[in-house]
Each structure stands twice: as structure tokens, then as C-alpha cells.
N, C-alpha and C positions, 0 to 999 in steps of 0.2 A: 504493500500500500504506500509505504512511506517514499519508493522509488518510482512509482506512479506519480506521486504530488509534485517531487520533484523534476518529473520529465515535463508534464503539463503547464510545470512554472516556467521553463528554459523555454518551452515552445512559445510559451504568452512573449516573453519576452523577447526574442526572435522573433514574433509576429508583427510586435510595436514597433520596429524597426521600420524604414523606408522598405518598401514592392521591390523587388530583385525577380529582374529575369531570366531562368537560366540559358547557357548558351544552348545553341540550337532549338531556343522556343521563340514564338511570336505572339509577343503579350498587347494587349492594344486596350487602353484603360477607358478608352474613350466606346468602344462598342462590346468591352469586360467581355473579352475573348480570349483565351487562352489556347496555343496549338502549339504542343509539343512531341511531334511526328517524327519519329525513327532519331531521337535526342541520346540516345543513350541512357535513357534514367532508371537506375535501380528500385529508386521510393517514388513517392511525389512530392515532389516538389512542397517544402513551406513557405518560401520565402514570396509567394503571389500577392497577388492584389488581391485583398480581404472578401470582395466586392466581386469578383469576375463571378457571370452568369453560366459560363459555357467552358468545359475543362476540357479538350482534347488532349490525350495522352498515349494512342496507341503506337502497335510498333516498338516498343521498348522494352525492358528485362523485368518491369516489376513485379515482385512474386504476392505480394500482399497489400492488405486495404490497410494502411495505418492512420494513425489518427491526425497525420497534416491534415484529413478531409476535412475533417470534424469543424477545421479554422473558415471552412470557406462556407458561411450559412447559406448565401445567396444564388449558388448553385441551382439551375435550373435543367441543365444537359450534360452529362459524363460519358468521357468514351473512353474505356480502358481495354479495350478490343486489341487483341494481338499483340499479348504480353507473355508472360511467365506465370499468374496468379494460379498460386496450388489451394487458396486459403478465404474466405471469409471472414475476418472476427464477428463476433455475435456482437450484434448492432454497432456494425462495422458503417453502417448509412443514416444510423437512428440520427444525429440531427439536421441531415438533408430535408428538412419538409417541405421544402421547394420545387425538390427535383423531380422532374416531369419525363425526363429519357436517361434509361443507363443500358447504356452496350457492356457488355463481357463477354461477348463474343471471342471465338481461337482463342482461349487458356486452358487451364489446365485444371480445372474446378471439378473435384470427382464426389464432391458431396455438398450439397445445402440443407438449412435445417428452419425449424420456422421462427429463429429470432433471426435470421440472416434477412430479412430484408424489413424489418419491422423498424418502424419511423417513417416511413417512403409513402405518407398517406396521399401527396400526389402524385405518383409515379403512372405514368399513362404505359409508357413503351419499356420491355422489359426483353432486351436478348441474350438468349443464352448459348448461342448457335456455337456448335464446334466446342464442345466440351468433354469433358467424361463422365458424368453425371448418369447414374445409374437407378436409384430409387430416390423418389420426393418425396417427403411427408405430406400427409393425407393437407395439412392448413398452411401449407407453405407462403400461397399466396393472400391468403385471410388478411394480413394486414397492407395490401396492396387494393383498398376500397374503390381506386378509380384506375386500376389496371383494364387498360383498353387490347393493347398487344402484344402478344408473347411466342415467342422464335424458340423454341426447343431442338431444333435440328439438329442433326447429327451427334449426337451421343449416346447412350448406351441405355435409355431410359425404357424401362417394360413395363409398366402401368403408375398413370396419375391421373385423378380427376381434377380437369380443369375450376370448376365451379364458378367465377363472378367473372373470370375473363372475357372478354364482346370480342377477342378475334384471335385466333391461334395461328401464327405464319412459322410452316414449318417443321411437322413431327417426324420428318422424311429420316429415314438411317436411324433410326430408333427401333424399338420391337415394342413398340408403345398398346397396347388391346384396351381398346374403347367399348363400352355401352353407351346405347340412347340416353342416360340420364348424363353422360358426360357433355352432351352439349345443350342442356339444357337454357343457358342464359349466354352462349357464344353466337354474332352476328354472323361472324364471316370464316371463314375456314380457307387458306391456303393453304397446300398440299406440293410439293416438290418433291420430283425423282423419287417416287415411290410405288410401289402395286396398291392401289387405292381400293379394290374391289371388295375387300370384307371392310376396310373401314366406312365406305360409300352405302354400304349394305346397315349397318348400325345410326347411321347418323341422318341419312336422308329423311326419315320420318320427323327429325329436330329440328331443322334449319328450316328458317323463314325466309331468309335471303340469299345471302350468294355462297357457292362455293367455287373457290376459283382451283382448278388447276392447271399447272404448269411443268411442263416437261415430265411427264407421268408414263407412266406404261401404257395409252392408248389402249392399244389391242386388249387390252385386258376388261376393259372397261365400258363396252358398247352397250351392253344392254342395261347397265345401272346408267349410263348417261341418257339412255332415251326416257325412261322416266325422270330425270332431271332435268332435262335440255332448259327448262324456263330459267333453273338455275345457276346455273352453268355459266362461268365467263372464262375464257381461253386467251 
């Protein structure tokens, strides 16, 4: 505890400090932009501008969400896509209540649990594409109340019900088994590079609106699309 107080005191005070750029980022105070693309950066960065809305960071080696985030409240967009993250801390995002989109796409993320994303009450866009994630806790998303989209693609995931999400882009490369109660309050269903034919078979009774798919196995799929043809965009 007592190394904890004292880490959070060094940060306070390195954060009171003048906004420091680091090399190979493009910090811009005036539209609170932050894009620090293929930088080299281990951590993230603390020395930012308190105040930047929008954090670009991928491309880079960082393994973990440490608490430099915690400095940046006003945070509204995070991209830590195509890094090294093996890791979550448990409300590793809790005081983001701002943020609206977080990519974690291409890491290395083999488990989430249901404090990992809790605090994130606006969080709309959620990807989790290209990961290793394997089993999700039944309320993982519970505390994501205005979760609109979620990208699950390609990782190792064999069953979860979606529940409050309005559009899932993505369960392709997964061994994901769905029921019709799984999409009970989802709008829109994208589907990529996948044999859609038993999950088209559970879900078409659900959906009210669209299901889009895209680059799909075709052939596999002619006579569950002619009963959907209304719904159906290509």
C-alpha cells in the first residue's frame, strides 16, 4: 500500500509538470490529439497533455494498461491496437467515463474478467479483434450500458452471450455456438470469413434488421439467404 501512495505521488507530480511530447509522437493541444504510431513505446506515455480527447498508440511494444491512463480523464477514443498487451489490470479503465471507443485489437489478451472493463459507462465501440481470448464471463459486458459494437474476431472464443450489445462485427475464426436468445437485443450482425449456415439457422428468427455479410462461404448459404434476402446487405 505504502508503495502504491508513493508511486501515485511521483506521478501527481510529474503530471504538474509542463505537457512533454514524446519523440516520435504528434501531440497537437489545440484539436487534444495525440498519435503515437510505431514510437517505440514500452508504457504510455505520462508526460501528455492532461486534457487530450483522443490517445492513438498502436504499433508499439506495450505489454500492459498502467495507471499513466488513469491521468488522462478526458479521454474520449483509445487505440492501443497492435501492441504486446498480455494483461488487463482490474479497472484498468475504471476512471475513463468518457470514453466512447477503445480498440485492443492484435494483442495478446488470453483472458478478460468482469471488472476489466467496469467504469467505461460510455463506451459505445469495443474491439477485441485478433486476440487469444478463449472463455468470457457470463457479465463481462454488464457494465458497458451503452455498448453499441463489438468485434470479437478471430480468437479462440467457444461460447458467450452477447446480451445488451445492438451490433456484433465479427465472431468469424472463433468456435463461438449461438442460441436465439443470444441475439435477442442485437440490431445488426456482421459476419466475416466464416460458414455462417448453422449460425444463420439460430439467429434469423431474432433479427429485425440487417444482417450483413461479407466475404462468407456463399455456397454454403443459398437457401438460408433466400429466406432472408429482405435482410441481407452484401
Amino acid at each position: 500500500m505504502r508503495s502504491l501512495l508513493v508511486t501515485t505521488a511521483l506521478l501527481l507530480l510529474v503530471h504538474q509538470a509542463s505537457a512533454f511530447c514524446p519523440p516520435d509522437c504528434d501531440c497537437n493541444d489545440e484539436t487534444l490529439v495525440v498519435t503515437c504510431k510505431e514510437a517505440n513505446l514500452d508504457v504510455i506515455p505520462l508526460t501528455l497533455n492532461p486534457s487530450i480527447q483522443r490517445l492513438v498508440l498502436k504499433y508499439n511494444r506495450i505489454k500492459t494498461v498502467d495507471s499513466a491512463i488513469q491521468f488522462y480523464l478526458s479521454l474520449q477514443h483509445v487505440d492501443l491496437s497492435h501492441n504486446h498487451l498480455v494483461n488487463i489490470p482490474i479497472g484498468g479503465f475504471e476512471p475513463q467515463e468518457k470514453l466512447v471507443e477503445l480498440q485492443l485489437n492484435h494483442n495478446k489478451l488470453s483472458s478478460v474478467n468482469n471488472k476489466t472493463f467496469i467504469g467505461l459507462k460510455s463506451l459505445k465501440v469495443l474491439n477485441l479483434r485478433g486476440n487469444f481470448l478463449e472463455d468470457l464471463p457470463g457479465r463481462l459486458f454488464a457494465p458497458l450500458s451503452h455498448l453499441e459494437e463489438l468485434d470479437l474476431g478471430q480468437n479462440r472464443i467457444s461460447r458467450h452471450k452477447f446480451g445488451q450489445v445492438k451490433k456484433i462485427i465479427g465472431v468469424d475464426n472463433n468456435k463461438t455456438e449461438t442460441t436465439s436468445s443470444d441475439f435477442d437485443k442485437i440490431k445488426q450482425l456482421v459476419l466475416t470469413n466464416q460458414n455462417l449456415k448453422e449460425f444463420l439457422s439460430d439467429a434469423e428468427d431474432k433479427f429485425k434488421t440487417n444482417i450483413d455479410v461479407r466475404e462468407s462461404e456463399m455456397k454454403l448459404l443459398a437457401s438460408d439467404l433466400k429466406q432472408l434476402s429482405e435482410k441481407v446487405k452484401f
